[in-house]
C-alpha positions, 0 to 999 in steps of 0.5 A: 500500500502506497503512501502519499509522499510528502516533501522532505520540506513539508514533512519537517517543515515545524521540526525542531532543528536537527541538534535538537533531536538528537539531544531529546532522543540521546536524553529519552533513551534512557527512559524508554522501556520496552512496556511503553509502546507509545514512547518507543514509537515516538522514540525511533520516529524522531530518531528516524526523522533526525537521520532522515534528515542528516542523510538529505543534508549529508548523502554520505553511504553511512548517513544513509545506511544509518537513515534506511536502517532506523526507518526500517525499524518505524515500518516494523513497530507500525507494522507496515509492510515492507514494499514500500519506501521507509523513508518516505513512510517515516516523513509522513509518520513524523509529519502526523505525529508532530501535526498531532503534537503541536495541536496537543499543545495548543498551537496552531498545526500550519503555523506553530503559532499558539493558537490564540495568536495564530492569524492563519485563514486555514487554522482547525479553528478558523 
Protein backbone atom coordinates (compact mmCIF):
# COMPACT_ATOMS: atom_id res chain seq x y z
CA UNK A 1 0.00 0.00 0.00
CA UNK A 2 1.31 3.09 -1.17
CA UNK A 3 1.52 6.47 1.00
CA UNK A 4 1.20 9.87 -0.02
CA UNK A 5 4.54 11.32 -0.37
CA UNK A 6 5.48 14.26 1.12
CA UNK A 7 8.46 16.58 0.65
CA UNK A 8 11.21 16.49 2.96
CA UNK A 9 10.22 20.44 3.46
CA UNK A 10 6.81 19.82 4.24
CA UNK A 11 7.19 16.73 6.31
CA UNK A 12 9.85 18.64 8.74
CA UNK A 13 8.74 21.83 7.83
CA UNK A 14 7.69 22.65 12.04
CA UNK A 15 10.63 20.44 13.27
CA UNK A 16 12.72 21.13 15.88
CA UNK A 17 16.25 21.65 14.48
CA UNK A 18 18.39 18.54 13.74
CA UNK A 19 20.83 19.05 17.14
CA UNK A 20 17.75 19.43 18.72
CA UNK A 21 16.61 15.94 18.29
CA UNK A 22 19.31 14.43 18.89
CA UNK A 23 19.53 15.96 22.10
CA UNK A 24 15.87 14.64 23.03
CA UNK A 25 16.22 11.20 21.89
CA UNK A 26 20.14 10.90 23.32
CA UNK A 27 18.12 12.12 26.82
CA UNK A 28 14.85 9.93 26.22
CA UNK A 29 16.91 6.68 25.55
CA UNK A 30 17.20 6.15 28.65
CA UNK A 31 13.55 6.42 29.60
CA UNK A 32 12.24 4.33 27.12
CA UNK A 33 11.37 0.54 28.50
CA UNK A 34 10.19 -1.94 26.29
CA UNK A 35 6.31 -1.95 28.02
CA UNK A 36 5.51 1.65 26.92
CA UNK A 37 4.68 1.49 23.50
CA UNK A 38 3.60 4.85 22.75
CA UNK A 39 7.44 6.35 23.73
CA UNK A 40 9.21 3.69 21.98
CA UNK A 41 7.36 4.73 18.80
CA UNK A 42 7.80 8.17 19.39
CA UNK A 43 11.17 7.28 20.16
CA UNK A 44 12.50 5.62 16.91
CA UNK A 45 10.21 8.19 14.83
CA UNK A 46 12.02 11.17 15.73
CA UNK A 47 15.41 9.28 15.94
CA UNK A 48 14.21 8.01 12.23
CA UNK A 49 13.12 11.62 11.28
CA UNK A 50 16.62 13.08 12.62
CA UNK A 51 18.88 10.65 10.21
CA UNK A 52 16.37 11.06 7.66
CA UNK A 53 17.22 14.45 7.85
CA UNK A 54 21.12 14.33 8.45
CA UNK A 55 21.04 11.87 5.37
CA UNK A 56 19.28 14.51 2.69
CA UNK A 57 21.90 17.31 4.27
CA UNK A 58 25.00 14.62 4.17
CA UNK A 59 24.03 11.92 1.40
CA UNK A 60 27.05 10.20 2.57
CA UNK A 61 26.54 5.96 2.38
CA UNK A 62 26.88 5.96 6.22
CA UNK A 63 24.37 8.64 6.51
CA UNK A 64 22.20 6.88 4.61
CA UNK A 65 22.78 3.11 5.59
CA UNK A 66 22.14 4.70 9.38
CA UNK A 67 18.97 6.59 7.92
CA UNK A 68 17.33 3.43 5.76
CA UNK A 69 18.05 1.42 8.98
CA UNK A 70 16.28 3.23 11.59
CA UNK A 71 13.37 3.60 9.12
CA UNK A 72 13.07 0.17 8.50
CA UNK A 73 12.55 -0.36 12.39
CA UNK A 74 9.49 2.74 12.38
CA UNK A 75 7.89 0.24 9.43
CA UNK A 76 8.15 -2.76 11.71
CA UNK A 77 6.99 -1.14 15.06
CA UNK A 78 3.96 0.10 12.74
CA UNK A 79 3.64 -3.00 11.12
CA UNK A 80 3.89 -1.58 7.96
CA UNK A 81 4.61 -3.52 5.02
CA UNK A 82 7.95 -3.70 3.77
CA UNK A 83 7.41 -2.92 -0.02
CA UNK A 84 7.23 0.46 0.20
CA UNK A 85 9.84 3.30 0.76
CA UNK A 86 10.98 3.58 4.73
CA UNK A 87 11.92 6.83 4.49
CA UNK A 88 9.05 8.38 2.85
CA UNK A 89 6.87 6.36 5.17
CA UNK A 90 8.56 7.88 8.15
CA UNK A 91 8.48 11.72 6.84
CA UNK A 92 4.58 11.16 6.80
CA UNK A 93 4.67 9.31 10.32
CA UNK A 94 6.90 12.36 11.55
CA UNK A 95 4.52 14.82 9.76
CA UNK A 96 1.01 13.46 11.61
CA UNK A 97 2.52 12.91 14.87
CA UNK A 98 4.18 16.46 15.09
CA UNK A 99 0.67 17.69 13.48
CA UNK A 100 -1.00 15.84 16.30
CA UNK A 101 1.71 17.20 18.56
CA UNK A 102 1.56 20.88 18.05
CA UNK A 103 -2.44 20.78 18.37
CA UNK A 104 -1.89 18.68 21.97
CA UNK A 105 -0.11 21.70 22.96
CA UNK A 106 -2.05 24.46 21.87
CA UNK A 107 -0.59 25.54 18.56
CA UNK A 108 -1.55 26.45 15.62
CA UNK A 109 -0.75 22.98 13.07
CA UNK A 110 0.03 25.03 9.88
CA UNK A 111 1.97 27.87 11.65
CA UNK A 112 3.04 26.69 15.17
CA UNK A 113 1.92 29.61 16.28
CA UNK A 114 -0.09 29.38 19.84
CA UNK A 115 -3.42 29.00 18.88
CA UNK A 116 -4.93 32.17 20.14
CA UNK A 117 -2.14 34.20 18.32
CA UNK A 118 -2.40 32.21 15.08
CA UNK A 119 -3.92 34.58 12.38
CA UNK A 120 -3.87 31.64 9.87
CA UNK A 121 -7.11 31.54 7.41
CA UNK A 122 -6.58 27.66 7.48
CA UNK A 123 -6.42 27.32 11.10
CA UNK A 124 -8.71 23.92 12.52
CA UNK A 125 -10.32 26.71 14.42
CA UNK A 126 -10.78 29.48 11.82
Amino acid sequence: MAITTLSPEHAYAFAPSIASEIVWTEHAEGEVVDEDFPIIRRWWLRNAAALDRIALADPSPAAIEKADAAAAHVLDIDHAPRDQDARAYVRHAYHAWRRADLIATGRCPNCAWLTYQCACADHPDA
